[in-house]
C-alpha positions in Angstrom: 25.3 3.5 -65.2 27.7 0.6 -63.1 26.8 -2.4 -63.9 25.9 -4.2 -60.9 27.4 -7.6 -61.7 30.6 -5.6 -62.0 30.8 -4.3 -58.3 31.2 -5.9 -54.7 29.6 -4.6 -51.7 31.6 -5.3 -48.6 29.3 -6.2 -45.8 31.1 -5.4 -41.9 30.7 -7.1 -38.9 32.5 -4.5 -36.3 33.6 -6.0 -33.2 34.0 -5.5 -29.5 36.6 -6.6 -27.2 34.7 -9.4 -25.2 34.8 -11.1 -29.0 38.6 -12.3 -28.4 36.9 -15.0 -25.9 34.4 -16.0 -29.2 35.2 -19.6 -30.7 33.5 -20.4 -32.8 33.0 -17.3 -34.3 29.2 -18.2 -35.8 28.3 -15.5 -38.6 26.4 -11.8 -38.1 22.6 -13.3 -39.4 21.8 -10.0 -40.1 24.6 -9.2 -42.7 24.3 -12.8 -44.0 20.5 -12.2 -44.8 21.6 -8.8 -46.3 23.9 -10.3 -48.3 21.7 -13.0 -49.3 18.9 -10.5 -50.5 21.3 -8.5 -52.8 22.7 -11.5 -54.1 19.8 -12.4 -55.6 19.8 -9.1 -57.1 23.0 -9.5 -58.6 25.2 -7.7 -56.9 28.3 -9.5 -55.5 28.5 -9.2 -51.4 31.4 -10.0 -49.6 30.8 -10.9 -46.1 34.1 -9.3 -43.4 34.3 -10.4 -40.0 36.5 -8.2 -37.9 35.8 -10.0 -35.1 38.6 -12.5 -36.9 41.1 -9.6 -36.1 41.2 -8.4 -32.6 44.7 -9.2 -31.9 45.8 -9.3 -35.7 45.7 -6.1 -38.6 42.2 -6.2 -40.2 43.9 -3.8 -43.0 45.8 -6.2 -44.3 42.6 -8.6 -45.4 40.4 -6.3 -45.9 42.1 -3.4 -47.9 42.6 -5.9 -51.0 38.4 -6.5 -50.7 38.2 -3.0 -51.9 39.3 -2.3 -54.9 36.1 -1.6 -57.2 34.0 -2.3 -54.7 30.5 0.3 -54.9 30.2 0.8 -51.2 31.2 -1.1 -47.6 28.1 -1.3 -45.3 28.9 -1.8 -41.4 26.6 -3.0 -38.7 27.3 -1.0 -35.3 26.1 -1.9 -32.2 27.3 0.6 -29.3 29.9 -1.5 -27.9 31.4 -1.9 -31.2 31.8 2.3 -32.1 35.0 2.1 -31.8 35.7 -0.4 -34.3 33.5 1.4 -36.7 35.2 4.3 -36.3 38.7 2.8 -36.4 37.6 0.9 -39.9 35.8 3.9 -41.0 39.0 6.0 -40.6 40.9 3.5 -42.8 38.4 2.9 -45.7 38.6 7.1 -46.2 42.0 7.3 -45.8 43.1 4.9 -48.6 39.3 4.9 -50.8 37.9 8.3 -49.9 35.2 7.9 -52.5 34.2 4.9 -51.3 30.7 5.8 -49.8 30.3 4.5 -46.3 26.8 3.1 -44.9 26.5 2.3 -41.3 23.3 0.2 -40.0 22.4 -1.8 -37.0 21.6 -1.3 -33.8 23.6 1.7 -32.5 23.2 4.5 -36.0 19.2 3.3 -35.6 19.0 4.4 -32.3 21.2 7.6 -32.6 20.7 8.3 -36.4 21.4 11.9 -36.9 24.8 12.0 -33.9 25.4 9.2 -36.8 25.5 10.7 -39.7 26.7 14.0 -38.8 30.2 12.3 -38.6 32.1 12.8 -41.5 33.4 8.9 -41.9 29.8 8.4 -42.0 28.1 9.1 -45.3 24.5 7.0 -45.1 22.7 5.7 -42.4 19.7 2.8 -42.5 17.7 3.0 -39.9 15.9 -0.3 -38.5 15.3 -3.3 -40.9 18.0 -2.9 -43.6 17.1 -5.0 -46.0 14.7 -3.5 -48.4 16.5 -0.2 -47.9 19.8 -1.1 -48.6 19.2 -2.9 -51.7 17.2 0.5 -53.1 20.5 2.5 -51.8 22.4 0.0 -53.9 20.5 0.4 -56.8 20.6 4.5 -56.6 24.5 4.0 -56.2 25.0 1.9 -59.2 22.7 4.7 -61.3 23.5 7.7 -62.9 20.8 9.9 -60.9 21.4 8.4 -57.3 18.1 10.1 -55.8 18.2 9.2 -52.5 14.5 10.7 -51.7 12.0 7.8 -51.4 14.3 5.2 -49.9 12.8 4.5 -46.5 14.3 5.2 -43.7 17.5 6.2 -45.4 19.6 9.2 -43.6 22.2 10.9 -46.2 24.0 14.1 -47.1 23.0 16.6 -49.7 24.3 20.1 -50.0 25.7 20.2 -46.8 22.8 19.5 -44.8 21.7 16.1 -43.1 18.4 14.4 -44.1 16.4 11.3 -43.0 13.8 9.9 -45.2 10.6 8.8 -42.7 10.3 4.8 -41.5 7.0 4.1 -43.3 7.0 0.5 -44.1 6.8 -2.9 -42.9 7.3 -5.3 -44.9 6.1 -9.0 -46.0 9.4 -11.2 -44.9 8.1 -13.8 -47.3 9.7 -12.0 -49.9 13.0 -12.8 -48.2 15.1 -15.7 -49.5 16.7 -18.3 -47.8 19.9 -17.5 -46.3 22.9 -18.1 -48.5 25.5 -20.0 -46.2 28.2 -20.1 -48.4 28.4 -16.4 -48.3 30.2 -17.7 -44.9 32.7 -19.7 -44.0 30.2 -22.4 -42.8 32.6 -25.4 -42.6 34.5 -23.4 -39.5 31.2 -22.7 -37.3 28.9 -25.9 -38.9 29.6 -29.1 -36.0 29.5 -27.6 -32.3 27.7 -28.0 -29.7 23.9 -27.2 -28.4 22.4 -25.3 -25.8 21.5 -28.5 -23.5 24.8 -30.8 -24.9 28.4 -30.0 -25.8 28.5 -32.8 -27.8 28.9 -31.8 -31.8 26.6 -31.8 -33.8 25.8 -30.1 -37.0 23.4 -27.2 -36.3 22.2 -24.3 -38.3 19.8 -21.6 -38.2 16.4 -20.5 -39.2 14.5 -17.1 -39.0 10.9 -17.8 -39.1 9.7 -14.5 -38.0 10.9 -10.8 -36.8 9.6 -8.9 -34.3 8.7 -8.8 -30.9 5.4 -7.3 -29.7 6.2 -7.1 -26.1 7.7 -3.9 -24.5 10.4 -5.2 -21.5 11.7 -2.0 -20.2 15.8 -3.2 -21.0 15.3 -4.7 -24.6 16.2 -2.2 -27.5 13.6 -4.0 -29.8 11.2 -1.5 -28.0 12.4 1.7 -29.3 12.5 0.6 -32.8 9.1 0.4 -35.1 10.4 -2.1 -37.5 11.0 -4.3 -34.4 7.6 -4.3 -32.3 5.3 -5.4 -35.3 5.5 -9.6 -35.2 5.9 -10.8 -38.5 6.1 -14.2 -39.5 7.0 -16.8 -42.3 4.8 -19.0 -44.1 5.2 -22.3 -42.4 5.6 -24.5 -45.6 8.7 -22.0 -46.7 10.1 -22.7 -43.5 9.7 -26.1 -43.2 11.6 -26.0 -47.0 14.3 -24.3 -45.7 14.7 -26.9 -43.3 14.4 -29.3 -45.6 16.9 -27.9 -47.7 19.6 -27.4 -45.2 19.7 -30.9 -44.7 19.9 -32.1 -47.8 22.5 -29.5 -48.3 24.1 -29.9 -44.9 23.4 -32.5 -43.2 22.3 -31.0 -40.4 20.5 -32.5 -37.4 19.9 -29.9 -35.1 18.0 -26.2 -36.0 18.4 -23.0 -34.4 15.3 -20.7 -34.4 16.7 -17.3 -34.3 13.6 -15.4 -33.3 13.0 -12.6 -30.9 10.1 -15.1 -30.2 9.2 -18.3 -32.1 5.5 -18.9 -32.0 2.4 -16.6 -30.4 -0.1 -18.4 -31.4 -1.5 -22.2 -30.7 -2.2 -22.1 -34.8 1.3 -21.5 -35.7 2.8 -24.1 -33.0 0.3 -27.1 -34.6 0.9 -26.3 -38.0 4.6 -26.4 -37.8 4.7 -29.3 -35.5 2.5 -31.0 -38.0 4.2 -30.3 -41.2 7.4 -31.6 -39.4 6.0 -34.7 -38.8 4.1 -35.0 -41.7 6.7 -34.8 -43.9 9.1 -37.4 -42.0 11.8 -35.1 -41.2 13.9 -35.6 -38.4 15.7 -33.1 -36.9 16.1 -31.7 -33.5 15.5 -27.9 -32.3 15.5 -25.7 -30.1 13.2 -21.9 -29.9 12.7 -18.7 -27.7 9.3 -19.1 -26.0 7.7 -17.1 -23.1 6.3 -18.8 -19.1 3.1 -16.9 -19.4 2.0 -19.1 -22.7 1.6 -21.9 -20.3 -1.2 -20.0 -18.2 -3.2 -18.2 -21.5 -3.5 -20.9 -23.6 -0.9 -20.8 -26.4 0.9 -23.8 -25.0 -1.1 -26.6 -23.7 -0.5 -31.0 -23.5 -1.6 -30.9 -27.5 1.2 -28.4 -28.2 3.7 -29.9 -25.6 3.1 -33.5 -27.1 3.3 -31.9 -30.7 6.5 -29.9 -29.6 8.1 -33.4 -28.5 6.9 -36.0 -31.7 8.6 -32.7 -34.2 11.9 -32.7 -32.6 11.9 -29.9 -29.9 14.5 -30.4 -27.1 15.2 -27.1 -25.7 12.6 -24.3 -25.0 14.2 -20.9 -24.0 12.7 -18.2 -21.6 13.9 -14.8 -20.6 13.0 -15.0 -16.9 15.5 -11.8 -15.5 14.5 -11.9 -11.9 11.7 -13.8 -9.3 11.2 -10.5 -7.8 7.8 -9.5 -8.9 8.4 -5.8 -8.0 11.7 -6.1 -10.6 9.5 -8.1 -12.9 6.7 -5.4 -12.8 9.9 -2.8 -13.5 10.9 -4.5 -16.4 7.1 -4.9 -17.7 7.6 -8.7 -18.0 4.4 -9.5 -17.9 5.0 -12.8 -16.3 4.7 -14.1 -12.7 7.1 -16.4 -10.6 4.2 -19.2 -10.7 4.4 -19.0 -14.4 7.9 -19.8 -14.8 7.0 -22.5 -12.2 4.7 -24.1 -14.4 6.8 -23.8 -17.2 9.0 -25.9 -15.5 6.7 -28.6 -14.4 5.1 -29.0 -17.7 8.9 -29.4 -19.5 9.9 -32.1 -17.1 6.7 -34.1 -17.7 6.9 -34.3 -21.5 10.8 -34.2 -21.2 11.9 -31.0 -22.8 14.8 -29.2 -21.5 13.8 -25.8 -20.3 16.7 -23.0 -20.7 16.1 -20.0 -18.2 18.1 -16.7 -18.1 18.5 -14.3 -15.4 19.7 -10.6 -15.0 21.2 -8.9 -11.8 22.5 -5.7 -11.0 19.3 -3.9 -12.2 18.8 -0.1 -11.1 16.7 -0.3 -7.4 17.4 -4.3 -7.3 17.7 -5.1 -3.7 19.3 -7.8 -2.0 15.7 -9.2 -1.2 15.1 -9.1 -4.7 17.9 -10.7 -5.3 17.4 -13.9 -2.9 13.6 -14.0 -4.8 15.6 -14.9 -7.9 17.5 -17.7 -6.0 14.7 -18.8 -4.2 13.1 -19.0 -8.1 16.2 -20.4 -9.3 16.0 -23.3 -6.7 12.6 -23.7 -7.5 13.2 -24.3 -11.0 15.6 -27.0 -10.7 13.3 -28.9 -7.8 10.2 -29.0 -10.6 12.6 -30.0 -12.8 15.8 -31.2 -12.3 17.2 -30.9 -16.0 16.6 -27.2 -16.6 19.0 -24.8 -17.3 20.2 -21.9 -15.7 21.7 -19.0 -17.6 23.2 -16.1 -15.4 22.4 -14.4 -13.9 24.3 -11.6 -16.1 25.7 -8.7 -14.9 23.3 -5.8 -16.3 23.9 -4.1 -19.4 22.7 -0.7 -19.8 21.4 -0.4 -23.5 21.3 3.0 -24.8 17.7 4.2 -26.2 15.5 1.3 -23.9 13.0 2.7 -21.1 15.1 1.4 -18.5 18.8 3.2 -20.1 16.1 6.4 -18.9 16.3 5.6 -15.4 20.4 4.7 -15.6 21.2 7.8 -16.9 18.9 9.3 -13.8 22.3 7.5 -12.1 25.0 8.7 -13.4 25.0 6.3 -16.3 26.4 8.8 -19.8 25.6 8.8 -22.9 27.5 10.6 -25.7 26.9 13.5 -27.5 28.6 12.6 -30.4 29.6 9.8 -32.1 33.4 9.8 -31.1 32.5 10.3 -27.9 31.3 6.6 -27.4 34.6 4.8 -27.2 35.6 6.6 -24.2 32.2 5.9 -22.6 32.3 2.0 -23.4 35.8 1.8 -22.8 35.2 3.2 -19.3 32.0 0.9 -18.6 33.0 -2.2 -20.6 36.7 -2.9 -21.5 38.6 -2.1 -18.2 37.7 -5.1 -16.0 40.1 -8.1 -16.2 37.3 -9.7 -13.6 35.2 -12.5 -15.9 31.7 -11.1 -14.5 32.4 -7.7 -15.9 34.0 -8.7 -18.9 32.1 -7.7 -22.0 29.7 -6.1 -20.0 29.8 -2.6 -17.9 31.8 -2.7 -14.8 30.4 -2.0 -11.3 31.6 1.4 -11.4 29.4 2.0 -14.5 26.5 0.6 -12.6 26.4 3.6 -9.9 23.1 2.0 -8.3 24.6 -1.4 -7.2 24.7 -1.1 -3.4 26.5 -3.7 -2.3 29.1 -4.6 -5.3 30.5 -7.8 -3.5 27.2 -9.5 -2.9 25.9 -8.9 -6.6 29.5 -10.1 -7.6 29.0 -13.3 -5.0 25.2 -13.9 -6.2 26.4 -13.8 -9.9 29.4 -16.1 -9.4 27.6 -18.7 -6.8 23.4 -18.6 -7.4 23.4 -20.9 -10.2 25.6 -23.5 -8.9 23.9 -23.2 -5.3 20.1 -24.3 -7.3 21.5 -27.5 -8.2 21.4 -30.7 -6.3 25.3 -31.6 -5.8 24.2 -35.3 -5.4 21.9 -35.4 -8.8 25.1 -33.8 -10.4 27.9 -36.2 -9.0 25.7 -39.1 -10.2 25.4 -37.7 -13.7 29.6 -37.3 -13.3 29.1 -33.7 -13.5 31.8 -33.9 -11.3 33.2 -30.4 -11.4 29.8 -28.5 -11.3 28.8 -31.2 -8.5 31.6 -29.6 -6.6 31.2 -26.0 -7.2 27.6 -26.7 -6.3 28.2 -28.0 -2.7 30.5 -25.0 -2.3 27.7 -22.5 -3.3 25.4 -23.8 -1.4 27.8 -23.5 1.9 28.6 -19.9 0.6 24.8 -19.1 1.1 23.8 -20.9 3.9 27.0 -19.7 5.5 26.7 -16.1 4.1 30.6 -16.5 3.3 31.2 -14.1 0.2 34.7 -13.7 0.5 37.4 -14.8 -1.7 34.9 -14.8 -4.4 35.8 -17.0 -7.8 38.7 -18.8 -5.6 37.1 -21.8 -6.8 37.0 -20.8 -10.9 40.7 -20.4 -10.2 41.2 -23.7 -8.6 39.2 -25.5 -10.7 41.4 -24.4 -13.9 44.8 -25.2 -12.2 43.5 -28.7 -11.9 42.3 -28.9 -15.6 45.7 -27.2 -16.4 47.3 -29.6 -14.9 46.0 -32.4 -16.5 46.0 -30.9 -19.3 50.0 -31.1 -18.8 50.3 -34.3 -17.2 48.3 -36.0 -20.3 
């Protein structure tokens, strides 16, 4: 038997193009809590952003990492297929016996196309954490049976074979994560959703899980994913309490698909907060219709306020309700209306994010979502507006179903997806396209210059120019005014002139300081 103190595991974060524009490059959560977990077990994880080496030679950092190490695990999300594949290819070349695991997003959804590639030797489906510390244990053992582990994929006599996804399990059991797996000194002081100003911020998982089935999210097509599981709040409230004893950190990042569903959870986590003195501001994923059903209310809102909240963060997508109904939402313009009112009166800053390019989205969907947009900001003037983002078609979701009925393709094995992303994502110099697909991978946009116009120019146009000059929000006050001309004007030409413009001038100072 190996002795597990004896052995590293190498933990991979693959990368993507679109990660060159990354600073600072915050850690993958899910490897870090992986890492964390097998820690605890003894085993020694070493944590290997490649993100770190787009324009540089990975090999040359990481091929020292590997000497005696039991097995390298890589987390693959479709976009990033070709850098597993590329630091698959190197690991067997130099450490063929080596075993290689992928997990994440993209051998979950297509397991078996996976694992039938030979750089590939386990996959973990879903929720790694339970099931990759078993694998490790099976690894380090004389026997390594592979049969019970859940949801584990592997090789045996020259035939593929996937264990069933049985279990969910109690998160409780999870420890805190282990920061200085990371290089947390490089990513700990930046700045917040709502200011740019440092400060130093962490995060927090308090739950996993999302029981809500939008049409575009992968979360959907994954079991482990659509059961809501939560933390007890007093072991959260510790962590927090330990990170800024550790730390000294004065801002928290809730890292949940979504934070809170019930009124319950919301008081009792406000309340221990406060109870036990601690002061720290925060920021949460929420949802508009929880201001309609009775999960949010003034005793929550006031609650959310006295324990620190500032920021409340809503996937909106569109204010077309036909495109709402299409991505099964389940929210209504008027909710995200009253979202917006009731954040102004008790002063927290509502985040909103928007989508366009969406298969059958019309222009007159499209001016719904401005007409929403402006809406927002007129109920309250210091929300934010995210997007909208170009569309980005994610294999396995109900809605990838109805891009592929376009034209959108989808591999058919698993070194087939580089030419397929390189073709929808990496082409494009133009910054709405980068990192996502291109128009020309989006088949059903009609009319590409008035999505490209209503991504660049909506946001800025919902604003008040004159609220923004007199904040000295100079720049946006001026991009604003412009927008709003564009629309009233219907003038889409020469679109991102003023991007361009703007960063000659800041060049320019840049060189004349």
């Amino acid at each position: 038997m190996i002795s597990k103190k004896d052995k590293k595991v190498i933990l991979i974060n693959t990368s993507m193009p679109s990660d060159v524009d990354l600073n600072p490059l915050t850690p993958h959560l899910g490897l870090l809590a992986l890492g964390t977990y097998i820690k605890n077990s003894n085993f020694q994880p070493i944590l290997f952003d490649s993100r770190k080496y787009i324009t540089s030679d990975f090999w040359q950092e990481l091929k020292p990492l590997l000497d005696d190490a039991l097995c390298v695990c890589l987390s693959v999300m479709t976009a990033q297929v070709n850098s597993g594949i590329e630091i698959s290819k190197k690991i067997r070349e130099s450490f063929p016996n080596i075993p290689i695991i992928w997990g994440g997003f993209h051998p979950s959804l297509f397991p078996e196309q996976t694992l039938k590639d030979s750089l590939v030797d386990f996959v973990i489906q879903g929720e790694g954490d339970w099931s990759f510390l078993d694998l490790l244990n099976e690894l380090s053992s004389d026997l390594k049976n592979f049969e019970k582990i859940d949801g584990l994929g592997y090789k045996k006599d020259g035939k593929i074979i996937f264990n069933p996804q049985e279990k969910f399990h109690d998160i409780n059991e999870l420890p805190n994560w282990d920061w200085s797996l990371t290089d947390v000194d490089s990513f700990l002081e930046i700045g917040t959703w709502s200011d740019p100003t440092k400060i130093k911020q962490l995060s927090i998982q308090t739950s996993r899980g999302c029981p809500f089935m939008c049409t575009f999210c992968i979360n959907t097509t994954l079991k482990c994913y659509r059961k809501w599981r939560t933390r007890d709040v007093d072991k959260v409230v510790d962590e927090i309490e330990h990170l800024i004893k550790e730390y000294n950190i004065e801002w928290i990042n809730f890292r949940d698909e979504i934070f809170f569903l019930t009124k319950e959870r919301i008081i009792n986590f406000c309340n221990e907060i406060i109870k036990r003195g601690i002061k720290v501001r925060w920021w949460c994923n929420s949802r508009v219709n929880f201001f309609t059903c009775g999960v949010i209310d003034d005793e929550v809102m006031s609650k959310l306020k006295e324990s620190g909240c500032v920021n409340l963060s809503f996937g909106v997508e569109s204010g077309s309700p036909r495109i709402l109904q299409l991505l099964r939402k389940g929210i209504t313009p008027n909710q995200v209306i009253k979202s917006a009112q009731v954040c102004n009166k008790y002063g927290i800053k509502p985040i909103y994010s928007f989508i366009a390019g969406l298969p059958s989205e019309t222009k007159e969907d499209l001016m719904l979502t401005y007409k929403l947009m402006k809406d927002i900001i007129n109920n309250c003037p210091s929300a934010m507006l995210l997007g909208p983002h170009l569309y980005r078609p994610y294999p396995g979701c109900e809605l990838y179903e109805i891009a592929k009925k376009f034209g959108v393709p989808e591999a058919k094995e698993l070194r087939e997806w580089p030419r397929i992303t390189d073709e929808s994502f990496n082409e494009s110099s133009d910054p709405i396209e980068k990192g996502a697909h291109t128009f020309d991978g989006l088949p059903w946009v009609y009319d590409q210059n008035f999505v490209k116009a209503f991504i660049t120019y909506a946001r800025y146009a919902s604003y008040n120019p004159l609220i923004l000059f007199r904040t000295k929000r100079y720049f946006m006050g001026i991009q604003s005014a412009i927008a709003k001309l564009r629309f009233s004007t219907n003038f889409f030409r020469f679109i991102g002139i003023e991007r361009k413009i703007k960063d000659s001038f800041r060049n320019m100072l840049h060189y004349l300081n």
